[in-house]
SEDODO-64302 format. One line per field, with one value per residue: residue number from 1; residue in one letter; y, x, z of N, C-alpha, C in turn. Coordinates in Angstrom, 1 decimal. Last residue first. Example, Ala and Ser with C-alpha at 12.3 -4.5 7.8 and 13.67 -1.06 7.14 Angstrom:
BEGIN
num: 2,1
residu: S,A
n_north: -2.2,-5.7
n_east: 12.8,13.2
n_up: 7.1,7.8
ca_north: -1.1,-4.5
ca_east: 13.7,12.3
ca_up: 7.1,7.8
c_north: 0.0,-3.3
c_east: 12.9,13.2
c_up: 7.9,7.8
This chain:
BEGIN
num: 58,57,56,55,54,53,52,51,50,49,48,47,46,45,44,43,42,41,40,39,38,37,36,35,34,33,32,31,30,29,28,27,26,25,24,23,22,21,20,19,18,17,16,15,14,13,12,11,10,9,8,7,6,5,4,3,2,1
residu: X,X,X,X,X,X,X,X,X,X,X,X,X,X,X,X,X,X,X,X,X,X,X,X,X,X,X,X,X,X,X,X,X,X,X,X,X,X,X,X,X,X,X,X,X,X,X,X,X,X,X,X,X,X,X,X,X,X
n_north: -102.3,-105.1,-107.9,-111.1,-114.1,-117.3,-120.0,-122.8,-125.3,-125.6,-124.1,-125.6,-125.5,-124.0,-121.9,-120.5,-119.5,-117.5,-116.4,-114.6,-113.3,-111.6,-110.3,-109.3,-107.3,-105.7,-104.5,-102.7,-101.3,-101.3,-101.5,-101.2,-102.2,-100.7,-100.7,-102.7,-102.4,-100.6,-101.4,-104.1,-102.0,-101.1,-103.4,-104.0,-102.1,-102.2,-105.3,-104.8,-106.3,-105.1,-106.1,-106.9,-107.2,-108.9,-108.1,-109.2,-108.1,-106.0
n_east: 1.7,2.4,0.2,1.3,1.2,-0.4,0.4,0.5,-2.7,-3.4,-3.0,-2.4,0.4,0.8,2.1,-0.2,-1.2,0.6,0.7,-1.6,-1.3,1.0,-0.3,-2.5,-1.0,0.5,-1.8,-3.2,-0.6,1.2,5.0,7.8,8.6,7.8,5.1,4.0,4.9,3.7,1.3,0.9,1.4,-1.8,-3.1,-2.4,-3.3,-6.8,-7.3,-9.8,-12.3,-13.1,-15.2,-14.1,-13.5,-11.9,-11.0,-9.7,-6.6,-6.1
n_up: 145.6,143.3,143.8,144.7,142.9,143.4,145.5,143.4,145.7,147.7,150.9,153.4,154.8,156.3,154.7,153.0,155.6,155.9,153.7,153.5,155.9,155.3,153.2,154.1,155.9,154.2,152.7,155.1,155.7,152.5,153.0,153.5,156.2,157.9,157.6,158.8,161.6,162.2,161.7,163.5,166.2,166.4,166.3,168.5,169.7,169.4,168.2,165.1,162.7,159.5,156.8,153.4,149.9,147.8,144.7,141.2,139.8,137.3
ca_north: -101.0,-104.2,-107.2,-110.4,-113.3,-115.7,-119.1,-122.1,-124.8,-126.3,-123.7,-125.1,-127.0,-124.5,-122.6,-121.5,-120.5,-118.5,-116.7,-115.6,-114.0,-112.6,-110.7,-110.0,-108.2,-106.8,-105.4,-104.0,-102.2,-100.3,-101.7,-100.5,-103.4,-101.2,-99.2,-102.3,-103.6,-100.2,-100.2,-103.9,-103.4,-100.4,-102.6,-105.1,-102.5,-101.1,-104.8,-105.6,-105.8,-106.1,-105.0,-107.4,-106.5,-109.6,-108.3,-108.8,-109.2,-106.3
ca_east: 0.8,3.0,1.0,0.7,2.2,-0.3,-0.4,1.2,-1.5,-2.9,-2.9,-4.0,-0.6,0.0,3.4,1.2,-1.8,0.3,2.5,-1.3,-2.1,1.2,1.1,-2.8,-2.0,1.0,-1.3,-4.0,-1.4,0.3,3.7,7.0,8.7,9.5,5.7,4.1,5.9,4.8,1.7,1.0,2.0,-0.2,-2.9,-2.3,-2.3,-5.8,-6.9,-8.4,-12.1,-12.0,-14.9,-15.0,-13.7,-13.2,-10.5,-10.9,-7.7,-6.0
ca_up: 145.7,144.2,142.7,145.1,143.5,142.6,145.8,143.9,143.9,146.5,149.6,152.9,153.9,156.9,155.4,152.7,154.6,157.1,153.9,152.4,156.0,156.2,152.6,153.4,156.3,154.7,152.1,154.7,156.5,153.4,152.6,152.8,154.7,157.9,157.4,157.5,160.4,162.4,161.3,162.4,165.8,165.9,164.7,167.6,170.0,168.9,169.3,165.4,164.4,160.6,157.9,154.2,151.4,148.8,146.0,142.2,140.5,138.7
c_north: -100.1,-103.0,-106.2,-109.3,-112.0,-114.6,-118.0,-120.6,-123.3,-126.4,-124.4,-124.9,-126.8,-125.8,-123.7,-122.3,-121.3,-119.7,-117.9,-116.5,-114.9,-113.7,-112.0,-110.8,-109.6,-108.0,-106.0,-105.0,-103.5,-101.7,-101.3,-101.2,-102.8,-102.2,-100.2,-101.4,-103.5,-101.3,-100.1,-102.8,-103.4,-100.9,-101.8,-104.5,-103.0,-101.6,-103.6,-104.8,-106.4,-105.5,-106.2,-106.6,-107.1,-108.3,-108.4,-109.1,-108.3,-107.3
c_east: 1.6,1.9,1.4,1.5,1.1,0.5,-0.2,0.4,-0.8,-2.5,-2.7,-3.9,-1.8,-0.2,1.8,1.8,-1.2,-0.4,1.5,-0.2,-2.0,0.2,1.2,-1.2,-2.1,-0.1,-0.3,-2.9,-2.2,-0.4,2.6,5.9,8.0,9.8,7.3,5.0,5.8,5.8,2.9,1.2,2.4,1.1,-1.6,-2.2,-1.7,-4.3,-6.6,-8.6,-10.8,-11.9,-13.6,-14.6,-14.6,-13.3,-11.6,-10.3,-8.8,-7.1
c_up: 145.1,144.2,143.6,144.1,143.3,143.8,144.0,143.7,144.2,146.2,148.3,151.6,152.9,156.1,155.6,153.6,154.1,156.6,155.0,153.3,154.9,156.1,153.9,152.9,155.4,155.7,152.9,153.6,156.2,154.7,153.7,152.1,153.6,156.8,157.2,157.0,159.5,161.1,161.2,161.1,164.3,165.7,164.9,166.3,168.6,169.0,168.9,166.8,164.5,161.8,158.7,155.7,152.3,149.6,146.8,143.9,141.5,139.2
């Protein structure tokens, strides 16, 4: 498994339950769709080089 960065996160409460809810309807845990959207925003943006590594399933 790849090494992973931790690092703390201030979210809106809202905003997380938001994100609970979409995790939950794409069966993934919070922090992995986080990281699924936050990869996806990178990509679409231009930022990413070379082709992102496919995220491994929880």
């Amino acid at each position: 498994m790849a090494k992973r960065k931790a690092f703390p996160l201030r979210l809106d409460p809202k905003l997380y339950r938001m994100l609970q809810k979409w995790s939950a309807d794409e069966l993934r845990s919070v922090n992995g769709q986080m990281e699924y959207l936050l990869r996806r925003a990178v990509v679409e943006a231009g930022r990413w080089k070379e082709p992102p590594d496919e995220p491994e399933d929880e």
